[in-house]
N, C-alpha and C positions, 0 to 999 in steps of 0.2 A: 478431894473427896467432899462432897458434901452431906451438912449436919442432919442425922435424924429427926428432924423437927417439923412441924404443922405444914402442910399444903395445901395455898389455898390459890382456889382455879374460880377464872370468870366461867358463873354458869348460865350466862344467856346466849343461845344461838339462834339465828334466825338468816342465816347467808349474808347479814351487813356486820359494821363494826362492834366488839362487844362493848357492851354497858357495866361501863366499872361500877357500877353497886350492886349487881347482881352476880356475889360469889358463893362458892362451897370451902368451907374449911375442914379439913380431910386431917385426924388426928392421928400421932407416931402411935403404931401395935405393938408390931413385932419385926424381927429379919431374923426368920427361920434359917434352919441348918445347909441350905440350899445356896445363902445369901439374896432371898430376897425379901426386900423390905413392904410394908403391910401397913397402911392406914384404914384409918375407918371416919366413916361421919358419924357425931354424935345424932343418936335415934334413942328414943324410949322402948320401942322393942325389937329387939336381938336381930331378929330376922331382918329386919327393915335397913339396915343399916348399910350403905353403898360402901363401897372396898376399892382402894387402888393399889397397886400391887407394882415394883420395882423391879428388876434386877440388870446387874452387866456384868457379862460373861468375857473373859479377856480370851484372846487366842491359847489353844494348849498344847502338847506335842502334835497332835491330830489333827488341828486344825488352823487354818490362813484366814479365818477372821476372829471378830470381835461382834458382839448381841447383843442390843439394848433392847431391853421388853418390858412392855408398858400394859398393864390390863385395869379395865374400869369397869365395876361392876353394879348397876343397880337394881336394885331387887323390884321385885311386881309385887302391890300386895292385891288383897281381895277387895272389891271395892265394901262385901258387907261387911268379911272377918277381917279387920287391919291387920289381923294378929295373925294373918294365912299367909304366907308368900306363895303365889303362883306360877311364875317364870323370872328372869332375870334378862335385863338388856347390857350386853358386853360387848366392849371394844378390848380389839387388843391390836395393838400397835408393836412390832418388830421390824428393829434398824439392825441392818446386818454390813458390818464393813471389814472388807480387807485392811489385813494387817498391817499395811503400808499405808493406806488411809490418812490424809494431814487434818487438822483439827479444822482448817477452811473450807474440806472437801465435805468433811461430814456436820459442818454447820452450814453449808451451802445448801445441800440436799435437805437438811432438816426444815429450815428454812424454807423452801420451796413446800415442801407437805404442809409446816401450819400454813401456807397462805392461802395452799388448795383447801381447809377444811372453811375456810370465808366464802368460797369460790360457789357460783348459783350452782353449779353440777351437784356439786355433793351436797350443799343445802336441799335439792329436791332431793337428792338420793335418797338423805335419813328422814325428812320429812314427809316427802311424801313415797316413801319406797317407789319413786320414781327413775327407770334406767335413762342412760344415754341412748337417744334414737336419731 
């Protein structure tokens, strides 16, 4: 299990390698009743503040897998009011594996997804909300 403590994530993207001096450090909140865990960036106001969100779900009488779910949230603010949030840009990421699942299988596939988020496809996707044609 790993420690409730600081995360910090390369924050430049641009479809090529990241730039190790351009990071976010994402501060321990909370891990609500639900079990999951809750960072924030340090912001000056409330609103402004990006949130990344945890949790993992083991399999239960009901069900033959296991949930890893990942949400990244950053807020919009106003360009005139800073103090307005007007929308929010969210990823959410969910890994779902059979319970049978070997720890190579689900670091193989995982593996595979970070390398597509370098990949020009998805670079133009979130950049330029550009599809596959």
């Amino acid at each position: 299990m790993s420690a409730f403590a600081p995360v910090t994530i390369n924050a430049d993207f641009g479809g090529t390698a990241p730039v190790p001096a351009a990071t976010v450090t994402y501060v321990p909140s909370s891990i609500d009743a639900n079990g999951v865990a809750h960072w924030y960036k340090d912001e000056s106001v409330f609103d402004s503040r990006p949130h990344l969100s945890m949790s993992v779900r083991l399999p239960t009488k009901g069900s033959q897998v296991s949930r890893v779910q990942v949400k990244l949230v950053h807020p919009l603010m106003d360009a005139v009011d800073t103090t307005l949030k007007v929308g929010e840009c969210i990823l959410n990421l969910e890994c779902v594996y059979p319970k049978r699942s070997t720890q190579a299988q689900r670091l193989a596939i995982a593996g595979q997804l970070a390398d597509y988020f370098w990949s020009d496809e998805f670079a133009a996707a979130i950049s330029e909300l550009e599809s596959i044609y």
